[in-house]
Kinemage of the C-alpha trace (Angstrom):
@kinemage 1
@onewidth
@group {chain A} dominant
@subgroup {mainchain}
@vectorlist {calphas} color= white
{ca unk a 1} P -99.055 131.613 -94.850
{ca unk a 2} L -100.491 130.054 -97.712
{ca unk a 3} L -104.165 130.207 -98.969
{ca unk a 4} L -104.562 126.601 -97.542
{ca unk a 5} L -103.458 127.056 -94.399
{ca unk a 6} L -105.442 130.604 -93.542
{ca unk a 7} L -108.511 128.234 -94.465
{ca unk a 8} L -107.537 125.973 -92.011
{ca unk a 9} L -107.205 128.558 -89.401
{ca unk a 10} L -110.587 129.901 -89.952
{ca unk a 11} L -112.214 126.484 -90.385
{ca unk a 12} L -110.937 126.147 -86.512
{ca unk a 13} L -111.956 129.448 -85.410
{ca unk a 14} L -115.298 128.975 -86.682
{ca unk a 15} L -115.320 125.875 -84.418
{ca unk a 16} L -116.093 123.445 -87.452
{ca unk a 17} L -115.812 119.852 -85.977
{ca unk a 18} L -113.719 118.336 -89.188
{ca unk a 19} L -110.333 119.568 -88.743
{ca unk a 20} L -108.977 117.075 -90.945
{ca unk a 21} L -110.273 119.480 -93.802
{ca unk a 22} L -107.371 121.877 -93.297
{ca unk a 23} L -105.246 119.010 -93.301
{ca unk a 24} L -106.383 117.640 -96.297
{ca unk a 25} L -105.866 120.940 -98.327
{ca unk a 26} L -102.293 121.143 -96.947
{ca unk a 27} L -101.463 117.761 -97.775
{ca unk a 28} L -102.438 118.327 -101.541
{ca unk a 29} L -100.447 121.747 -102.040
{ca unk a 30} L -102.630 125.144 -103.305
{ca unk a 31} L -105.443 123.832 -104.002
{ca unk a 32} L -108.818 126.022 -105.761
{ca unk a 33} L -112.013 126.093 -103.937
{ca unk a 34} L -113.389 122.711 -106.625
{ca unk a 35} L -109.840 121.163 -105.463
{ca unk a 36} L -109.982 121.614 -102.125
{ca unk a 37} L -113.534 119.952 -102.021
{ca unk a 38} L -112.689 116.770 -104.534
{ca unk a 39} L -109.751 116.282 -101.760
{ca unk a 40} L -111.927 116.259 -98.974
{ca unk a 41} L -114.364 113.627 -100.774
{ca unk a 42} L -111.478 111.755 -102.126
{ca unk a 43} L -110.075 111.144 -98.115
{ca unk a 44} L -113.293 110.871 -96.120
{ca unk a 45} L -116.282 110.422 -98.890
{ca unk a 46} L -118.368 109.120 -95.740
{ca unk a 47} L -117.207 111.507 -93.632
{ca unk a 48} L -118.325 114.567 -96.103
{ca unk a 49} L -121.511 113.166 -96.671
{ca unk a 50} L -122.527 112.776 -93.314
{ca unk a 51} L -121.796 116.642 -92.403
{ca unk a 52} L -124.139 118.030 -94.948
{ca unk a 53} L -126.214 119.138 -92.360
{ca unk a 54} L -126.606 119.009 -88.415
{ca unk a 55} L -128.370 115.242 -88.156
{ca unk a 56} L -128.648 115.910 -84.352
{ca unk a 57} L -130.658 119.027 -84.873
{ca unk a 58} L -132.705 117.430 -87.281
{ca unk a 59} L -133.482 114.026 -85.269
{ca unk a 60} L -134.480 116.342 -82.116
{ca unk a 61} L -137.109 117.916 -84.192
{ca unk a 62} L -138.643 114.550 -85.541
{ca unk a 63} L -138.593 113.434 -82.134
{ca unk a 64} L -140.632 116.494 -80.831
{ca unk a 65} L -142.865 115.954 -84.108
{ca unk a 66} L -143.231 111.867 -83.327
{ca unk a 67} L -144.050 112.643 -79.475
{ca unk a 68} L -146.746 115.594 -80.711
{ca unk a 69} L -147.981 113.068 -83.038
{ca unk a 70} L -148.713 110.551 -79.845
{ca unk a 71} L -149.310 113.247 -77.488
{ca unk a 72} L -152.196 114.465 -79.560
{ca unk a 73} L -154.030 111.095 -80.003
{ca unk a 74} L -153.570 110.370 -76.488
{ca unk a 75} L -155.296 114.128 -75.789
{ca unk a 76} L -157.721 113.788 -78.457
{ca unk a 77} L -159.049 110.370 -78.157
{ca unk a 78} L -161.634 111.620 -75.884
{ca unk a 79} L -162.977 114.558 -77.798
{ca unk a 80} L -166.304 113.406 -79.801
{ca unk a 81} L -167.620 112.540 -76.304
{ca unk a 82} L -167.988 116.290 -76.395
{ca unk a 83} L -171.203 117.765 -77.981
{ca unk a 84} L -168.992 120.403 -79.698
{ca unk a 85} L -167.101 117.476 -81.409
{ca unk a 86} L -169.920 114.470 -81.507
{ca unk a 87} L -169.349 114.284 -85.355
{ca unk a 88} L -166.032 113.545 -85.191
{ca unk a 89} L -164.191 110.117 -84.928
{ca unk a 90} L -161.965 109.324 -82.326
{ca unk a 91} L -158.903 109.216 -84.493
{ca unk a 92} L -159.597 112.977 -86.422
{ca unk a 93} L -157.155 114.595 -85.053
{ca unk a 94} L -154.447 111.627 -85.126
{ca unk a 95} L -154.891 111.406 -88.885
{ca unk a 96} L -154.714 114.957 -89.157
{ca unk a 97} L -151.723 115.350 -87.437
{ca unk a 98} L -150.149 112.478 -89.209
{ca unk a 99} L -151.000 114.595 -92.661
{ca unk a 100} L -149.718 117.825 -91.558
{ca unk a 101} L -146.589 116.791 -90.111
{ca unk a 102} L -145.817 114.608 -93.623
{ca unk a 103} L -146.548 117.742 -95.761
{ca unk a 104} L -144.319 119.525 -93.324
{ca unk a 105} L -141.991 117.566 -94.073
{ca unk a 106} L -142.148 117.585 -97.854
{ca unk a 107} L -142.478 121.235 -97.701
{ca unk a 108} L -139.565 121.154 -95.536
{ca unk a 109} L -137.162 119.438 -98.271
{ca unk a 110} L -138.432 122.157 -100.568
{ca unk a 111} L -137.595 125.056 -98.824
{ca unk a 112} L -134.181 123.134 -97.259
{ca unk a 113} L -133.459 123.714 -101.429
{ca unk a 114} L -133.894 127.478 -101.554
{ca unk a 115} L -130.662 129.469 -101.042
{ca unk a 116} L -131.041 131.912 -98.344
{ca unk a 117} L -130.042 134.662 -101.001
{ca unk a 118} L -133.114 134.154 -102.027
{ca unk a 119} L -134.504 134.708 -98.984
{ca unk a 120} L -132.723 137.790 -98.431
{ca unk a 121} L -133.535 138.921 -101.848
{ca unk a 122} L -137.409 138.342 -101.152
{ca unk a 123} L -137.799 139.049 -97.836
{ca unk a 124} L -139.610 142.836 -98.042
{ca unk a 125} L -141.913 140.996 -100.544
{ca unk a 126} L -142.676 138.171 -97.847
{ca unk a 127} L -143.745 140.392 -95.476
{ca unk a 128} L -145.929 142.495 -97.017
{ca unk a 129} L -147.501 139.050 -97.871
{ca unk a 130} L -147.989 137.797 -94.159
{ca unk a 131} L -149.412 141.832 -93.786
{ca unk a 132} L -152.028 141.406 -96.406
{ca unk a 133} L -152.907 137.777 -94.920
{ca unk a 134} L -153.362 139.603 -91.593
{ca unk a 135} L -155.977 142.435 -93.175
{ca unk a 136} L -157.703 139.612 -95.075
{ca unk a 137} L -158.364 137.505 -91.853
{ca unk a 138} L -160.058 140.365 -90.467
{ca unk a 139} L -162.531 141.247 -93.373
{ca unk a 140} L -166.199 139.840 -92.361
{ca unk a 141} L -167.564 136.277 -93.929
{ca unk a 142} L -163.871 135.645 -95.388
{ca unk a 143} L -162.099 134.934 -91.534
{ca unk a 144} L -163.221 132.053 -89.408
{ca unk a 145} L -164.130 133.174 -85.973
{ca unk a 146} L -163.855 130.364 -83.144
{ca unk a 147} L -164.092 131.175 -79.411
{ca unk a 148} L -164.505 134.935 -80.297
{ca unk a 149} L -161.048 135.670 -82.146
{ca unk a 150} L -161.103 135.506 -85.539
{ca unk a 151} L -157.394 134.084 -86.573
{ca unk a 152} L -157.908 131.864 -89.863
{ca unk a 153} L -158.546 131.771 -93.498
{ca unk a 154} L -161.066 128.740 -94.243
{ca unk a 155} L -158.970 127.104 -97.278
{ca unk a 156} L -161.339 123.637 -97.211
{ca unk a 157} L -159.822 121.316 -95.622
{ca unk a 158} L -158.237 123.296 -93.552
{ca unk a 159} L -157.963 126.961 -92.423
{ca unk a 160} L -154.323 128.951 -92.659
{ca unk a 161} L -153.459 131.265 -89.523
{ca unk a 162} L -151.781 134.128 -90.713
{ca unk a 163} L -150.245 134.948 -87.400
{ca unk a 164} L -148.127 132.031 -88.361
{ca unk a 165} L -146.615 133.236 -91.606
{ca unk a 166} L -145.861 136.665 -89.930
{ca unk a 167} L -143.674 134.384 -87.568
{ca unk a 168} L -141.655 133.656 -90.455
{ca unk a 169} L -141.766 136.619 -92.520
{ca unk a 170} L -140.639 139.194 -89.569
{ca unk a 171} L -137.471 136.739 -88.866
{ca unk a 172} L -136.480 136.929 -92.839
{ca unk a 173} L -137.592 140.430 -92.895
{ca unk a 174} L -135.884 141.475 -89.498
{ca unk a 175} L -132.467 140.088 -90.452
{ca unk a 176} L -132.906 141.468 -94.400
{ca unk a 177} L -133.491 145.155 -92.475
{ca unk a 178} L -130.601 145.068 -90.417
{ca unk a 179} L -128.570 143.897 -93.111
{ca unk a 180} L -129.761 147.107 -95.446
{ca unk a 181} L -129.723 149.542 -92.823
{ca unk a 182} L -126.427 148.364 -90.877
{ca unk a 183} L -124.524 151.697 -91.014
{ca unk a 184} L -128.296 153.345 -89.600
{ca unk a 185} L -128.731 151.119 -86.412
{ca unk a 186} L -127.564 154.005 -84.256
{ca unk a 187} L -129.833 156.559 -85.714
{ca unk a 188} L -133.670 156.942 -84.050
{ca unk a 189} L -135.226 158.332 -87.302
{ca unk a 190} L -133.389 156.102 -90.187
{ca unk a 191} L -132.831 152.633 -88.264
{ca unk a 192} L -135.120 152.222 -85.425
{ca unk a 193} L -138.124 153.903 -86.200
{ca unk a 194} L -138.739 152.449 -89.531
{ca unk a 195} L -139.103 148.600 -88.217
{ca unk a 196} L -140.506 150.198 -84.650
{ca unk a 197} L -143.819 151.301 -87.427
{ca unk a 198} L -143.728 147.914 -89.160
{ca unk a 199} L -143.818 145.918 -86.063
{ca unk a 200} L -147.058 148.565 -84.388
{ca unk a 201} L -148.752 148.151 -87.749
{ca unk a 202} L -148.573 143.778 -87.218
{ca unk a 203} L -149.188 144.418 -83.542
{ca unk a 204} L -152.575 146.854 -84.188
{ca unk a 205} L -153.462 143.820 -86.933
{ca unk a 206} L -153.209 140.850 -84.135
{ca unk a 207} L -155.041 142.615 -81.475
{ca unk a 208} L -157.511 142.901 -83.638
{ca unk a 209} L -158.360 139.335 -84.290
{ca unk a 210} L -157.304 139.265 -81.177
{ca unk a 211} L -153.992 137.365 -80.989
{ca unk a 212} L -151.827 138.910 -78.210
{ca unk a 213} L -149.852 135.682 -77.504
{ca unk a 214} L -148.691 135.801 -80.762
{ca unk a 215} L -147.840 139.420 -81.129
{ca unk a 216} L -145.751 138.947 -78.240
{ca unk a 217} L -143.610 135.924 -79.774
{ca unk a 218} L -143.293 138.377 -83.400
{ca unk a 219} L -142.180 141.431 -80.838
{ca unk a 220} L -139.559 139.092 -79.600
{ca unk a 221} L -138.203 138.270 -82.717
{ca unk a 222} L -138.186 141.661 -84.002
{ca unk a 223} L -136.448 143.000 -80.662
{ca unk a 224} L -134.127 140.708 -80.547
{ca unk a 225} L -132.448 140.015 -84.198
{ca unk a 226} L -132.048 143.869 -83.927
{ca unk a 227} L -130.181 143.506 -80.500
{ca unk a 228} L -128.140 140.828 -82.277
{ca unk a 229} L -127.716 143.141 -85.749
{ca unk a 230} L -126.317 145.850 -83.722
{ca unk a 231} L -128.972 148.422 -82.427
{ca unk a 232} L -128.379 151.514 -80.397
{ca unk a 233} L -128.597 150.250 -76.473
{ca unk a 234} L -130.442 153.445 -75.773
{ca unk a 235} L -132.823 153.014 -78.565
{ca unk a 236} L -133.266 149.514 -77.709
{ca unk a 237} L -133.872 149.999 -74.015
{ca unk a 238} L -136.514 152.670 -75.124
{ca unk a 239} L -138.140 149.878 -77.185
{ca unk a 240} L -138.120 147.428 -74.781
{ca unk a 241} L -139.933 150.031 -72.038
{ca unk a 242} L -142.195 151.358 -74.828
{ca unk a 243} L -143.268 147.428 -75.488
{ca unk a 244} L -143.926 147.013 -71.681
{ca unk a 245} L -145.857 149.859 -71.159
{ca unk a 246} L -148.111 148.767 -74.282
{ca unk a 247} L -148.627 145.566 -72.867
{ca unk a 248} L -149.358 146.802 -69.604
{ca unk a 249} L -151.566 149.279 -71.035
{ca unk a 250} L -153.601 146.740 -73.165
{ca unk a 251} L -154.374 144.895 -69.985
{ca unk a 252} L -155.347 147.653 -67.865
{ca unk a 253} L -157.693 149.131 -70.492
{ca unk a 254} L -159.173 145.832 -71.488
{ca unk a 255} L -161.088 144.511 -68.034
{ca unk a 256} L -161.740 140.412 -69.495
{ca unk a 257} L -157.596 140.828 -70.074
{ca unk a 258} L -157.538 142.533 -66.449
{ca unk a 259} L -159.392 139.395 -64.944
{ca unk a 260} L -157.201 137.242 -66.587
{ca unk a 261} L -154.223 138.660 -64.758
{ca unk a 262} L -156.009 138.808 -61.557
{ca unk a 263} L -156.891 134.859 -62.316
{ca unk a 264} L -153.466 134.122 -62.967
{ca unk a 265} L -152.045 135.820 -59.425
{ca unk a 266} L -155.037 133.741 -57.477
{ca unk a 267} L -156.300 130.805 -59.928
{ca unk a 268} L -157.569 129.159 -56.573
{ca unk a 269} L -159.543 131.846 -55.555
{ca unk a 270} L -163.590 130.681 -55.783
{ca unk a 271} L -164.312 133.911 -58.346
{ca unk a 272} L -162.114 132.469 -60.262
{ca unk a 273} L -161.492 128.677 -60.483
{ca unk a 274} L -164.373 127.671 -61.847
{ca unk a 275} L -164.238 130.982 -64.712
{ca unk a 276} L -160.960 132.471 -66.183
{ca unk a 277} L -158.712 130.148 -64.306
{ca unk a 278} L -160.211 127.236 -65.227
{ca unk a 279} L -157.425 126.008 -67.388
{ca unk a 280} L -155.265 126.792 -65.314
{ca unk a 281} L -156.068 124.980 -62.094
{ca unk a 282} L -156.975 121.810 -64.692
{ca unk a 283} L -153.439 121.945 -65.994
{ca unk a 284} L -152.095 122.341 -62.586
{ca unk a 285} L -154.068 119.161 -61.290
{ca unk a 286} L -152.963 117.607 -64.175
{ca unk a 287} L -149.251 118.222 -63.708
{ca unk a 288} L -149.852 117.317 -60.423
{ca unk a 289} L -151.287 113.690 -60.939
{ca unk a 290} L -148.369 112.874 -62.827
{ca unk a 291} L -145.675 113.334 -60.523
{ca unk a 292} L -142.007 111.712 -61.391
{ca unk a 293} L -142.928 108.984 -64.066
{ca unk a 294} L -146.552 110.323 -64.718
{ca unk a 295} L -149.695 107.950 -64.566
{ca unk a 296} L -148.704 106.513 -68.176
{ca unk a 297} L -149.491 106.827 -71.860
{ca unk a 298} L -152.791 107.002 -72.426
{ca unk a 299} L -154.139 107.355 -68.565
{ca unk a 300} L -154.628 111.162 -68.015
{ca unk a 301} L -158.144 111.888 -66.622
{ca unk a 302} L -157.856 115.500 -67.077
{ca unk a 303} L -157.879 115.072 -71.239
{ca unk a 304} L -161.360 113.379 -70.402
{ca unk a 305} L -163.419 116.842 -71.273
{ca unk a 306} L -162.093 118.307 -68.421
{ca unk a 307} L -159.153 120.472 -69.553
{ca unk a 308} L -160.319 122.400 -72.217
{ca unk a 309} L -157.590 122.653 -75.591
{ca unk a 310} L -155.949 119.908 -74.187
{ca unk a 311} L -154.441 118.976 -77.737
{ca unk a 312} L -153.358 122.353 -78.477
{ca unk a 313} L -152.287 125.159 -76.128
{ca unk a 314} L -152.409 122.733 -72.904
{ca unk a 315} L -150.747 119.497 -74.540
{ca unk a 316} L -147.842 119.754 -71.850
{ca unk a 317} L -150.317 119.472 -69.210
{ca unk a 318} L -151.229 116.242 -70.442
{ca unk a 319} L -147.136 115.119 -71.273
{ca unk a 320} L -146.520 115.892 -67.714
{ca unk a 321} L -149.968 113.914 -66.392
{ca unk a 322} L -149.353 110.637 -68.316
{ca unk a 323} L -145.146 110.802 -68.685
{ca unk a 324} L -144.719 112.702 -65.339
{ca unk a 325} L -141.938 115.194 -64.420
{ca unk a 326} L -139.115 113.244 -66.626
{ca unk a 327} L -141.065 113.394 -69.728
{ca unk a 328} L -141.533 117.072 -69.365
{ca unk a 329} L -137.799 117.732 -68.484
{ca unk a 330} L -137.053 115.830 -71.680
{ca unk a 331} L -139.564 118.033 -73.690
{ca unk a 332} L -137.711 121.318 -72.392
{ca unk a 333} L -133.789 119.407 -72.955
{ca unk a 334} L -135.080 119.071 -76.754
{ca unk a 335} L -136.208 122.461 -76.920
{ca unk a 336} L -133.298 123.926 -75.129
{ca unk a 337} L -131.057 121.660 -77.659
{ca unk a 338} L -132.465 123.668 -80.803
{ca unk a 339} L -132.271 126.817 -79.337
{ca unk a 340} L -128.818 126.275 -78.447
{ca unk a 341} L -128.307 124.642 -82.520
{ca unk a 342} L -129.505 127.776 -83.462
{ca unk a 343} L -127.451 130.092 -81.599
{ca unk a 344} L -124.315 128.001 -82.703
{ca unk a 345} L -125.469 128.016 -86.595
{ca unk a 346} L -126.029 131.550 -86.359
{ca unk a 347} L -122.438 132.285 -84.683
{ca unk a 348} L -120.789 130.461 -87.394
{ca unk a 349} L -122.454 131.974 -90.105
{ca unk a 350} L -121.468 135.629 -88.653
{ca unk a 351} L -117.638 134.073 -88.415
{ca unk a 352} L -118.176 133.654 -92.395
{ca unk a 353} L -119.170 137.090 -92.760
{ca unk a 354} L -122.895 135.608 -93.448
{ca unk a 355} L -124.889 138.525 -91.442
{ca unk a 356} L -128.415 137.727 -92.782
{ca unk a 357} L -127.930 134.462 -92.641
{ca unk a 358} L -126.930 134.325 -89.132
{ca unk a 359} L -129.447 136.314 -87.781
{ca unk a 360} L -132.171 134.236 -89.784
{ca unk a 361} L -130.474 131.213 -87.769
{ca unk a 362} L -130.640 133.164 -84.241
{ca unk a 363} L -134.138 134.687 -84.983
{ca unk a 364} L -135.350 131.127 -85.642
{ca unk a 365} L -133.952 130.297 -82.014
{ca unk a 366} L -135.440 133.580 -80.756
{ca unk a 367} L -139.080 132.036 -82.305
{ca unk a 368} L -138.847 128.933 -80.967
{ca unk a 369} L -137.446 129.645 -77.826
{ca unk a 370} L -140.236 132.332 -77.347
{ca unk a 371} L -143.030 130.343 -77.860
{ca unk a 372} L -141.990 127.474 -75.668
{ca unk a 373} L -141.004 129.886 -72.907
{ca unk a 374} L -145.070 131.156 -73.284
{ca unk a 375} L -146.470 128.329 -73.690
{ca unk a 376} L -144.591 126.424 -70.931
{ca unk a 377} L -145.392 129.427 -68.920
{ca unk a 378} L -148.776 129.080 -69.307
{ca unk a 379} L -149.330 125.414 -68.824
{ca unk a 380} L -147.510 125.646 -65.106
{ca unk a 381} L -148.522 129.111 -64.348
{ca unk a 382} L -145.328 131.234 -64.154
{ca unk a 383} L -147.793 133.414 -67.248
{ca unk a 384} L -151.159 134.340 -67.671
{ca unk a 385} L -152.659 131.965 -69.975
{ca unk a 386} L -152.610 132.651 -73.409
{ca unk a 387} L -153.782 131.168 -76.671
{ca unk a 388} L -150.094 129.463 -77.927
{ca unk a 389} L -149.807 126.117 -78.925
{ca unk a 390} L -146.390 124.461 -78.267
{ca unk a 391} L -144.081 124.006 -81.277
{ca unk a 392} L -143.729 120.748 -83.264
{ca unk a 393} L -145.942 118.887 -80.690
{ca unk a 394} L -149.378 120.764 -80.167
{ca unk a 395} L -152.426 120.394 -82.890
{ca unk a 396} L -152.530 122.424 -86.048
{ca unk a 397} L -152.130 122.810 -89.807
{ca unk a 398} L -150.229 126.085 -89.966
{ca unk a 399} L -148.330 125.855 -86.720
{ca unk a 400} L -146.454 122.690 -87.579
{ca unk a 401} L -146.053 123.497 -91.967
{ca unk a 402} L -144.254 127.208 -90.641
{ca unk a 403} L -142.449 124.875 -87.753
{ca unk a 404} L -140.842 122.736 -90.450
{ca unk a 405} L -140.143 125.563 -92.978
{ca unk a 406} L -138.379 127.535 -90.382
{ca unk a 407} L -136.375 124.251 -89.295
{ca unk a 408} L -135.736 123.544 -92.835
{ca unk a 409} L -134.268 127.224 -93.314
{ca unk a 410} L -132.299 126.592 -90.144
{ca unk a 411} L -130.561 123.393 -91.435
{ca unk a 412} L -129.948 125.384 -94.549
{ca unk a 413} L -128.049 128.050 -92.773
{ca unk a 414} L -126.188 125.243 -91.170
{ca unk a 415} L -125.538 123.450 -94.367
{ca unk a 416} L -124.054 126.716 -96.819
{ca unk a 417} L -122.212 127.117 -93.795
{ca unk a 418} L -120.205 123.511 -94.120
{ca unk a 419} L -119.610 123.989 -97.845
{ca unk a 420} L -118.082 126.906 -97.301
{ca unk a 421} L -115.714 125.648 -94.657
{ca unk a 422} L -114.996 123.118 -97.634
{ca unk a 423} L -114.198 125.574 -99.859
{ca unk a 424} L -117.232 125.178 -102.264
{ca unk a 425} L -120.024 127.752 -103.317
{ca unk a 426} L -123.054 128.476 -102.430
């Protein structure tokens, strides 16, 4: 079999849609890796251009970014009738938005230009980074405290969240450790302890502020790109119980976190509905009102001062009031199409023998498919409500810049991947 045609053959079993590739590269003899590609352009120019990168993935995510653009005017609009926002106009948070999801996306084409070598290469450095953004947040007069957790860095016109850097750094870093210490993933002391320390010491940093939604979305990530890399099944079982009995600990020692839970089980219950399960029986009335088609755009009453973060953490109460059960169902079909993206961009890249880059792609599935699992959670109470915004769609300056730099490093996964099945370099 000829160099050609064993390209071919893995181009299938990679399941790459353009067969015609292999084709091409038998048609024109033994061809180098710079031949190969000039005979794909020279028979399908269009064709080559067009699979750069996954356009479906990437249209799905401007969607969610358009609708979270609308979504948080509509919830907004209503705010400065609020004595805690009386200063600001009626449109603050839509121009906002508008500015943080354009320099997300010119951030975005930035980063979609970094190799992930470099990535790899920088990823230990990275996350001592999002560490030392975590102790700074906590250091008096230098974090901004708001509703008793103190979570961001004023920068002037807007504050940075740390918690949303680590998101990133711990998938680079997570995938760069496995990578390093692949023949050690069966050992306690060499491959599962090390990252078992590094994830405590980020955990012990967010409960400080305190953040425990968050440190629950970076324990996910962590668990499971070293599931994916290969871990121990023992050693990961014994992380997994060691996690739940932390959690479970944290609530029973902590009696407002204790109430919470209690809230959750009963949110109907008079101690409670008008106290910690406030939100939560607001965003239930509000899901309710909107039934099938919703009460439309624009026409929620609960976004009216009465459901409190209604633009951030509890935007899908308000999708589902004003667009109704459809428009949530096509929320959660968008999100379920990037997690699935991921999955597939990380399974390819693993077929090329592209470890870290694969698990980058599957821990960026891992992230977002966390975080909307929480945050959905939350909004129809399957979870006990925690402060998690919704990805791409709620409010927020550092949520949606780290949502478009983690998309961006996704579609670059995707798009070293297609060169390569081309026969180029990357």
């Amino acid at each position: 079999m000829s160099w050609s045609e064993r390209f071919g053959s893995r181009q299938v079993a990679a399941g790459d849609a353009g067969v015609a590739v292999g084709g091409a590269a038998r048609a024109s003899g033994h061809l180098g890796g710079s031949g190969l590609a000039s005979a794909v352009n020279g028979v399908r120019p269009l064709r080559s251009r067009m699979l750069d990168y996954d356009h479906s993935l990437l249209w799905v995510v401007v969607a969610l970014l358009g609708l979270g653009v609308v979504m948080v005017y509509s919830a907004s609009i209503a705010m400065p009738d609020s004595p805690k926002y009386a200063s600001y106009r009626d449109y603050a948070f839509l121009v906002r938005q508008i500015l943080y999801v354009f320099l997300g996306g010119v951030i975005g084409i930035v980063v979609f230009r970094i190799p992930i070598s470099t990535w790899d290469k920088y990823a230990p450095k990275l996350f001592l980074l999002a560490l030392a953004a975590l102790v700074v947040v906590l250091i008096p007069h230098v974090g901004k405290g708001v509703n008793g957790a103190r979570r961001w860095i004023p920068l002037g016109i807007t504050n940075m969240q740390p918690s949303e850097i680590m998101k990133l750094a711990v998938t680079i870093y997570a995938a760069n450790y496995t990578v390093r210490k692949q023949e050690y993933m069966h050992s306690f002391a060499k491959g599962f302890l090390p990252m078992a320390v590094a994830v405590g010491l980020v955990g012990a940093l967010l409960l400080l502020e305190p953040d425990m939604g968050a440190f629950m979305v970076i324990a996910a990530i962590a668990m499971g790109v070293l599931f994916l890399g290969g871990v121990n099944g023992k050693l990961f079982g014994g992380l997994v119980a060691t996690a739940v009995g932390t959690f479970s600990l944290l609530v029973w020692a902590s009696p407002w976190r204790r109430e919470r839970i209690f809230a959750y089980l009963d949110p109907w219950d008079d101690r409670y509905a008008q106290g910690k399960a406030y939100q939560l029986t607001h965003s239930l009335i509000a899901f309710g009102r909107g039934e099938w088609f919703g009460v439309g755009l624009g026409g929620s009453v609960e976004k009216l001062n009465y459901l409190p973060e209604a633009h951030t953490d509890f935007i899908l109460a308000v999708i589902g009031e004003e667009l109704g059960f459809v428009g949530v169902m096509v929320v959660i079909l968008m999100f379920c199409w990037i997690v699935r993206r991921s999955f597939e961009i990380g399974r390819q890249a693993l077929a090329l023998d592209r470890t870290f880059a694969g698990l980058v792609a599957k821990g960026v599935g891992i992230w977002f498919g966390a975080q909307t699992f929480i945050n959905m959670g939350v909004n129809l109470g399957l979870l006990p409500t925690k402060g998690l915004t919704l990805p791409l769609v709620s409010y927020g300056g550092s949520g949606i810049l780290l949502n478009c730099v983690a998309v961006a490093v996704l579609l670059r996964v995707d798009y070293e991947n297609r060169v390569l099945l081309r026969g180029g370099k990357v």
